[in-house]
N, CA, C and O atoms as CSV, one atom per row, in Angstrom:
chain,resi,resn,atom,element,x,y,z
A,1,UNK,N,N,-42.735,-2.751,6.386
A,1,UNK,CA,C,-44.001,-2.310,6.903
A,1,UNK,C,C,-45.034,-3.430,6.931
A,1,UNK,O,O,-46.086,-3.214,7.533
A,2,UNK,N,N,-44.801,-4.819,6.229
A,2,UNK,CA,C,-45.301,-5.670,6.712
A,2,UNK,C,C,-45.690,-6.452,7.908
A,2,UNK,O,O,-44.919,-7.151,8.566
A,3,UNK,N,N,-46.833,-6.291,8.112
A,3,UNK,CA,C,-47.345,-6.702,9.746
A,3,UNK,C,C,-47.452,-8.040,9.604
A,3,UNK,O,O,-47.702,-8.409,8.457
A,4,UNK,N,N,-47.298,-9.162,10.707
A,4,UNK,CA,C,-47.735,-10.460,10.822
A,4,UNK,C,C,-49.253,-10.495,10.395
A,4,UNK,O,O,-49.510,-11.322,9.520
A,5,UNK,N,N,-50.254,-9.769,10.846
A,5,UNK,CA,C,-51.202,-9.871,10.825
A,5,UNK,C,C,-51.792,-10.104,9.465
A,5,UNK,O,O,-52.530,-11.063,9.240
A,6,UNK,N,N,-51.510,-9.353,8.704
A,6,UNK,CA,C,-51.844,-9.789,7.094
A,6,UNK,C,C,-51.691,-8.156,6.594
A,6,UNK,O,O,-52.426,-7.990,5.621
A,7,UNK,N,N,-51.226,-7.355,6.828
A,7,UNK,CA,C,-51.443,-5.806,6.236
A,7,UNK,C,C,-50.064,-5.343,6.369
A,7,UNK,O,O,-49.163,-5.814,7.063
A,8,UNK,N,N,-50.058,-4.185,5.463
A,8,UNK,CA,C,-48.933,-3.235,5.087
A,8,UNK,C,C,-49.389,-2.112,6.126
A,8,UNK,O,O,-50.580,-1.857,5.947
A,9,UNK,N,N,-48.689,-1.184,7.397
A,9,UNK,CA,C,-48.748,-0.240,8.153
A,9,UNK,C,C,-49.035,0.737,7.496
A,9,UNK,O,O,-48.892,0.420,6.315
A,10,UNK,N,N,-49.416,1.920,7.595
A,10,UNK,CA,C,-49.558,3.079,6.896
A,10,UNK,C,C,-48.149,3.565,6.641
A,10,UNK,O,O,-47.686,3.839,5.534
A,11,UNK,N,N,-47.280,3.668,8.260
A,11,UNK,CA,C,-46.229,3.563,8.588
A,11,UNK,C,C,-45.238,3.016,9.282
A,11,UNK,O,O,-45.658,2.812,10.421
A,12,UNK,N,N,-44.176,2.688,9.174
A,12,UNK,CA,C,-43.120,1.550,10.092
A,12,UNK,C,C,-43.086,1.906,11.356
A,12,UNK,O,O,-42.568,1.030,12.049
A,13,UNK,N,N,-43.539,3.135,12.126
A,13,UNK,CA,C,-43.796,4.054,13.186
A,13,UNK,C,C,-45.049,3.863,14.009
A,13,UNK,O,O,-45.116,4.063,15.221
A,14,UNK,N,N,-46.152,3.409,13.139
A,14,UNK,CA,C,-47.070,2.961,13.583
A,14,UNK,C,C,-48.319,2.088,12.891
A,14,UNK,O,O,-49.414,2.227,12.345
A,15,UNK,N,N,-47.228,0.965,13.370
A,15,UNK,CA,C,-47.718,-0.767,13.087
A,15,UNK,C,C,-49.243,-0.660,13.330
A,15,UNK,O,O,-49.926,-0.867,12.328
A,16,UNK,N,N,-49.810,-0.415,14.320
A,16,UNK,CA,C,-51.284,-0.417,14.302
A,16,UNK,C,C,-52.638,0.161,13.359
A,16,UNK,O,O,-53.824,-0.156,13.279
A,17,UNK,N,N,-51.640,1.319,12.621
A,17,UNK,CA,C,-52.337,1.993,11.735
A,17,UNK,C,C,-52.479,1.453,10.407
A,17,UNK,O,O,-51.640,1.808,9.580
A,18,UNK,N,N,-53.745,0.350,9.917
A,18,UNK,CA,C,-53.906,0.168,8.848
A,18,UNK,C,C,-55.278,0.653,8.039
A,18,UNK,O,O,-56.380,1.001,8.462
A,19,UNK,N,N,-54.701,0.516,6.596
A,19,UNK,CA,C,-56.324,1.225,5.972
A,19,UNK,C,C,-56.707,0.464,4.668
A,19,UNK,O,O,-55.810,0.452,3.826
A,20,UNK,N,N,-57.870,-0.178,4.334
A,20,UNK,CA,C,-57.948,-1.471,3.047
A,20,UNK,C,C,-57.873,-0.564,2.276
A,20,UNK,O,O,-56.962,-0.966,1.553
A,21,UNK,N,N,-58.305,0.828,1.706
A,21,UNK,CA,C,-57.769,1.276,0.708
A,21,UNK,C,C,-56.580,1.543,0.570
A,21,UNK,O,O,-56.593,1.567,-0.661
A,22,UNK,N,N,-55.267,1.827,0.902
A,22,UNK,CA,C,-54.182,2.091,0.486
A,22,UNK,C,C,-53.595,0.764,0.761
A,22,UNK,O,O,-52.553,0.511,0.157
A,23,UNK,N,N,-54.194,-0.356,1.766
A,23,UNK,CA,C,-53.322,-1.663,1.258
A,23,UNK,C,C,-53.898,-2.661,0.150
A,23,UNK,O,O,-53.369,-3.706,-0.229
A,24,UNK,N,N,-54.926,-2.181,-0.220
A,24,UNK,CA,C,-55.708,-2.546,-1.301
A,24,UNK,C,C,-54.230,-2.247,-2.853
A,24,UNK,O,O,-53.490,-3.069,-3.393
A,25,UNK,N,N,-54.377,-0.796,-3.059
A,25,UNK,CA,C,-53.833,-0.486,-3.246
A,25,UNK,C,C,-52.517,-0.700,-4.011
A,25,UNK,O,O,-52.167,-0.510,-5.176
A,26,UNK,N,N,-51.902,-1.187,-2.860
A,26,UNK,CA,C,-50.340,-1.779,-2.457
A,26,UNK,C,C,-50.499,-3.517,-3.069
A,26,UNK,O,O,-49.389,-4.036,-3.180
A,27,UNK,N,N,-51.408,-4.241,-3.376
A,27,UNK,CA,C,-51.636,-5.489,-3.209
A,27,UNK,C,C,-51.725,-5.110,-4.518
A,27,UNK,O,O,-50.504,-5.011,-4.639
A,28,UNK,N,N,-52.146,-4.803,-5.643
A,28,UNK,CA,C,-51.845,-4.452,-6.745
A,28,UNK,C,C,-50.827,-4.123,-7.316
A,28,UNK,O,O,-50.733,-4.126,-8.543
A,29,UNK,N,N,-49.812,-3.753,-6.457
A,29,UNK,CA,C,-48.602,-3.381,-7.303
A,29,UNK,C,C,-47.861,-4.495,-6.819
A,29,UNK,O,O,-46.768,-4.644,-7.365
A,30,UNK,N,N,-48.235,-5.495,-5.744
A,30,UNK,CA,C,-47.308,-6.764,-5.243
A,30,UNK,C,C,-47.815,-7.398,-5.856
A,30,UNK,O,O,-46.938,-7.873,-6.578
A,31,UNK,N,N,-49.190,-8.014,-6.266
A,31,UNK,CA,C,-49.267,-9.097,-6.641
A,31,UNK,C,C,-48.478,-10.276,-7.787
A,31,UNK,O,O,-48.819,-11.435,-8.022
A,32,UNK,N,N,-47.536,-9.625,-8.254
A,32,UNK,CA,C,-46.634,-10.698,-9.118
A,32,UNK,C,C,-45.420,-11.056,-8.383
A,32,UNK,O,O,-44.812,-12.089,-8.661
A,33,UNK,N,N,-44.940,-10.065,-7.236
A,33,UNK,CA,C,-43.803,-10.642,-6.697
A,33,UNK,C,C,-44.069,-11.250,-5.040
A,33,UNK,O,O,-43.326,-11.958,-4.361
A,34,UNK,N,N,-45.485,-10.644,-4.695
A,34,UNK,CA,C,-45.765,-10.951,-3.090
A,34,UNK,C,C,-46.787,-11.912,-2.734
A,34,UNK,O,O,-47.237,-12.121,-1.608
A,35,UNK,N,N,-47.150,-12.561,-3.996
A,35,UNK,CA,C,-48.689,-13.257,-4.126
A,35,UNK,C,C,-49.018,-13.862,-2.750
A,35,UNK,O,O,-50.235,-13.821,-2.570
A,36,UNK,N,N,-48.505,-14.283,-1.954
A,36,UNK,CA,C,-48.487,-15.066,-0.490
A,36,UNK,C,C,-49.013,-13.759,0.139
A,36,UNK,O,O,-50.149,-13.920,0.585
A,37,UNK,N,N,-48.540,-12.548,0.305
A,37,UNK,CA,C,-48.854,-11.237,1.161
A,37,UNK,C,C,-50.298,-10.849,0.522
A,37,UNK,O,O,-51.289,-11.178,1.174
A,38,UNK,N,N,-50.477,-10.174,-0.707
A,38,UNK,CA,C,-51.642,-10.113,-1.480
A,38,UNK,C,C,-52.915,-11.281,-0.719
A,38,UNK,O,O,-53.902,-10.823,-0.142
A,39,UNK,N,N,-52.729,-12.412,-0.818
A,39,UNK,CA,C,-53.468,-13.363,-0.606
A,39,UNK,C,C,-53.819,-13.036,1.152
A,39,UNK,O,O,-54.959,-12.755,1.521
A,40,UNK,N,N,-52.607,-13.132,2.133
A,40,UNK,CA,C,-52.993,-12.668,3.303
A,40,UNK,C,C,-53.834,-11.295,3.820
A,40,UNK,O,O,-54.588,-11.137,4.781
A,41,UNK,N,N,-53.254,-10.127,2.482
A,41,UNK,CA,C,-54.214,-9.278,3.112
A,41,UNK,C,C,-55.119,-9.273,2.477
A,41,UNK,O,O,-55.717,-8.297,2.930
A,42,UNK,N,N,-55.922,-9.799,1.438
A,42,UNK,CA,C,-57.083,-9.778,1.114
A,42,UNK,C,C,-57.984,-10.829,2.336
A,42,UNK,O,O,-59.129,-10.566,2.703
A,43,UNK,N,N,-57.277,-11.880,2.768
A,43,UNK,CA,C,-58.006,-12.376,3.851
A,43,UNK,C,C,-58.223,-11.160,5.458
A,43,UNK,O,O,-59.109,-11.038,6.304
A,44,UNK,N,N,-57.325,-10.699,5.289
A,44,UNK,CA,C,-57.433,-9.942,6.576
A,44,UNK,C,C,-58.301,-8.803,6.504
A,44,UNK,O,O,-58.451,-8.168,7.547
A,45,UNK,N,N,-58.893,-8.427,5.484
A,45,UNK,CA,C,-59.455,-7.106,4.996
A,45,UNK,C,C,-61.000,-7.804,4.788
A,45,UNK,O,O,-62.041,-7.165,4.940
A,46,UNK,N,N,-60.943,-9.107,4.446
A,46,UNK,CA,C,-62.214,-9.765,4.480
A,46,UNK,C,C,-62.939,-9.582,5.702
A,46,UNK,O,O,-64.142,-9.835,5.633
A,47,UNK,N,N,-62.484,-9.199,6.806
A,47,UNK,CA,C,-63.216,-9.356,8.481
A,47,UNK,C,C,-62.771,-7.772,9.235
A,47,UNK,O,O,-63.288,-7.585,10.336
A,48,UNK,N,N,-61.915,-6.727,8.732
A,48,UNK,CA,C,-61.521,-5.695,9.463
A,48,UNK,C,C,-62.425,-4.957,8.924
A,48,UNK,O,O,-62.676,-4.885,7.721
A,49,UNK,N,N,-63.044,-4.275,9.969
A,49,UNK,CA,C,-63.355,-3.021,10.148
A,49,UNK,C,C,-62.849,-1.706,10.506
A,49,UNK,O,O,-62.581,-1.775,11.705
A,50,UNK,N,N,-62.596,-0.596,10.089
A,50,UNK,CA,C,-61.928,0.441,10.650
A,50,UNK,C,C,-63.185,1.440,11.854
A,50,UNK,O,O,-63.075,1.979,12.955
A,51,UNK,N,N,-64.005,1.300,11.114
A,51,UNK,CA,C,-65.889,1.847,12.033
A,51,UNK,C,C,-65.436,3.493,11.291
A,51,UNK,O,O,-65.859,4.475,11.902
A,52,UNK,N,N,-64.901,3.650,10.474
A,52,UNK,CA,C,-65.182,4.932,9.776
A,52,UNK,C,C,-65.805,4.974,8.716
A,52,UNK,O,O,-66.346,4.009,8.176
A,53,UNK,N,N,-65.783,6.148,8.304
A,53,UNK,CA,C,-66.371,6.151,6.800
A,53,UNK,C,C,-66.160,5.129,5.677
A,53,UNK,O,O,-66.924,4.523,4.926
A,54,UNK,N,N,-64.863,5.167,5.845
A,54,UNK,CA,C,-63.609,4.331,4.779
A,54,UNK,C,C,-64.255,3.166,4.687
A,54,UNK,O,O,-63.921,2.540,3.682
A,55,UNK,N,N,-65.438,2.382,5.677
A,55,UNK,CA,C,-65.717,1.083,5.429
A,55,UNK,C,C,-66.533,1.130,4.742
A,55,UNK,O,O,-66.566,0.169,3.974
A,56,UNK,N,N,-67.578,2.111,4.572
A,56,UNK,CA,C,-68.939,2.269,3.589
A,56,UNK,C,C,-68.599,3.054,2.128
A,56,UNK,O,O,-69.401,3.263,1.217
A,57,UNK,N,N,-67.224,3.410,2.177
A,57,UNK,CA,C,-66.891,4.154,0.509
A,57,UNK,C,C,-66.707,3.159,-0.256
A,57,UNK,O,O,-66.188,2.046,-0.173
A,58,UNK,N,N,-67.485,4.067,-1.384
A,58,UNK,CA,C,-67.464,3.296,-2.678
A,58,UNK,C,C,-66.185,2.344,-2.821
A,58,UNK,O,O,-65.841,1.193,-2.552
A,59,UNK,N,N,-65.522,3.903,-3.603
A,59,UNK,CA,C,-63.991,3.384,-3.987
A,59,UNK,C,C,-63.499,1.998,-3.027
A,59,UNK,O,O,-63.369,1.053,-3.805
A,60,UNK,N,N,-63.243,1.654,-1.864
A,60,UNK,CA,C,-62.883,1.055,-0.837
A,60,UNK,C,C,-63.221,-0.435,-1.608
A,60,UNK,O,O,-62.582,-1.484,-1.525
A,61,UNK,N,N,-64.432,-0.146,-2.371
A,61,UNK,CA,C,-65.272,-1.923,-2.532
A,61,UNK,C,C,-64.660,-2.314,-4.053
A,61,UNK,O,O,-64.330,-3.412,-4.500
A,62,UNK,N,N,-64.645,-1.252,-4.541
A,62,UNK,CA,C,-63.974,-1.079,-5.893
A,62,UNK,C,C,-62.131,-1.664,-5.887
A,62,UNK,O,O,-61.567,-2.431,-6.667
A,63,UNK,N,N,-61.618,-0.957,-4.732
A,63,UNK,CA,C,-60.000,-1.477,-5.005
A,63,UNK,C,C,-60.192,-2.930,-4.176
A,63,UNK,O,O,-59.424,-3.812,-4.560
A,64,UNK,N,N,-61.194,-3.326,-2.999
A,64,UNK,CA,C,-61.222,-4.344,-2.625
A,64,UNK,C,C,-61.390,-5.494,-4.043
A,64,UNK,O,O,-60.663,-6.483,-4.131
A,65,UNK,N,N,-62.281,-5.215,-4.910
A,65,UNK,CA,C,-62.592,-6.034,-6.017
A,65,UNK,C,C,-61.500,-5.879,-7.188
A,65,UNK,O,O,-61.572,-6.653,-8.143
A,66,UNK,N,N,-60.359,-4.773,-7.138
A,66,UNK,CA,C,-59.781,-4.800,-7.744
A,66,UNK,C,C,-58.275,-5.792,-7.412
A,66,UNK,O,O,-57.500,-6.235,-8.259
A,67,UNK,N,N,-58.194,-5.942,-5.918
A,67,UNK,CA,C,-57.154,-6.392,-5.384
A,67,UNK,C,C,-57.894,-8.171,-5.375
A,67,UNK,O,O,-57.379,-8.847,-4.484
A,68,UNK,N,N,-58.221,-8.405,-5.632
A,68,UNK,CA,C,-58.935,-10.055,-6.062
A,68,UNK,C,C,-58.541,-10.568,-6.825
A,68,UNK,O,O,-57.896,-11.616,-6.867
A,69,UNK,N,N,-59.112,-9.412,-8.080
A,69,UNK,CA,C,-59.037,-10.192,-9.376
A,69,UNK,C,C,-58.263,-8.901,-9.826
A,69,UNK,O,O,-58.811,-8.017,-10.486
A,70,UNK,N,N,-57.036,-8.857,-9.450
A,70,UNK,CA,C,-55.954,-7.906,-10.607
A,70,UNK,C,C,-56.235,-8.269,-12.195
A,70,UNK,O,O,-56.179,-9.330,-12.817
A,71,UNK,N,N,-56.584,-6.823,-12.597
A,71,UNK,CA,C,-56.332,-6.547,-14.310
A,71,UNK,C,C,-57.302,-6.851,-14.626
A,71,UNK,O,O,-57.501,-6.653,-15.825
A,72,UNK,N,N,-58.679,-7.603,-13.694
A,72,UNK,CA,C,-59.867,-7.666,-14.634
A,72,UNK,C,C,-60.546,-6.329,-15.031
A,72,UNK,O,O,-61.099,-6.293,-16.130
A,73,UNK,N,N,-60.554,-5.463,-14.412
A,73,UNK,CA,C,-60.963,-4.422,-14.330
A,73,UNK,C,C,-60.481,-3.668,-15.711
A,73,UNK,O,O,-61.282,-3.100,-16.454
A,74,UNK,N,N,-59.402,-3.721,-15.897
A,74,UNK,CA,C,-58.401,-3.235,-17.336
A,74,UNK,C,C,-58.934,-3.422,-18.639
A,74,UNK,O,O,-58.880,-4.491,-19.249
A,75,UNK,N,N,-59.446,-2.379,-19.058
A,75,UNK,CA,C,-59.827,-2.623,-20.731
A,75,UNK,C,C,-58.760,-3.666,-21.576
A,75,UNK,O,O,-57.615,-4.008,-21.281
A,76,UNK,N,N,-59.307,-3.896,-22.326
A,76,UNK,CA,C,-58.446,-5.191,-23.268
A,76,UNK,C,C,-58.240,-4.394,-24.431
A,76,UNK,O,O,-59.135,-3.689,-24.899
A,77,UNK,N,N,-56.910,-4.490,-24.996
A,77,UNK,CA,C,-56.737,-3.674,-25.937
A,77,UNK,C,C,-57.655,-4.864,-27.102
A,77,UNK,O,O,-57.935,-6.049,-26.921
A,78,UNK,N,N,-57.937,-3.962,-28.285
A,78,UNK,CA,C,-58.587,-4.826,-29.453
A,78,UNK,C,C,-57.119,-5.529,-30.250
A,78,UNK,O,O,-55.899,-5.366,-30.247
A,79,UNK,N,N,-58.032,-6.289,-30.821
A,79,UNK,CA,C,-56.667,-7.312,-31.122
A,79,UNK,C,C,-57.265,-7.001,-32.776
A,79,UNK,O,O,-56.689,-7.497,-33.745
């Protein structure tokens, strides 16, 4: 479901359909084995717009900042 473009499809059915929260998402659970993909779609998500809601939600800015800096977000256990 990887697109050239820098994003994961919603579906393999339809390549055109992408969304930064669920490839946000997805870039979190790749980032230790896909770091090259992670890195592309955080660039590609840097300039896409969808013109829906999805661009002004919270959450959206939240997994965007979470897909950056993986695990900062993660409480630290006390040592």
């Amino acid at each position: 479901m990887w697109q050239k473009e820098g994003y994961f499809a919603r579906e393999p059915s339809l390549p055109h359909i992408c969304f930064a929260f669920t490839n946000y998402g997805i870039s979190l659970q790749a980032v230790g084995a896909m770091a090259d993909r992670v890195q592309a779609l955080n660039a590609y998500f840097e300039t896409y717009r969808s013109g829906d809601e999805y661009d002004r939600a919270a959450i959206t800015h939240v997994m965007a900042c979470s897909s950056h800096l993986p695990g900062l977000l993660l409480r630290q256990a006390a040592a």
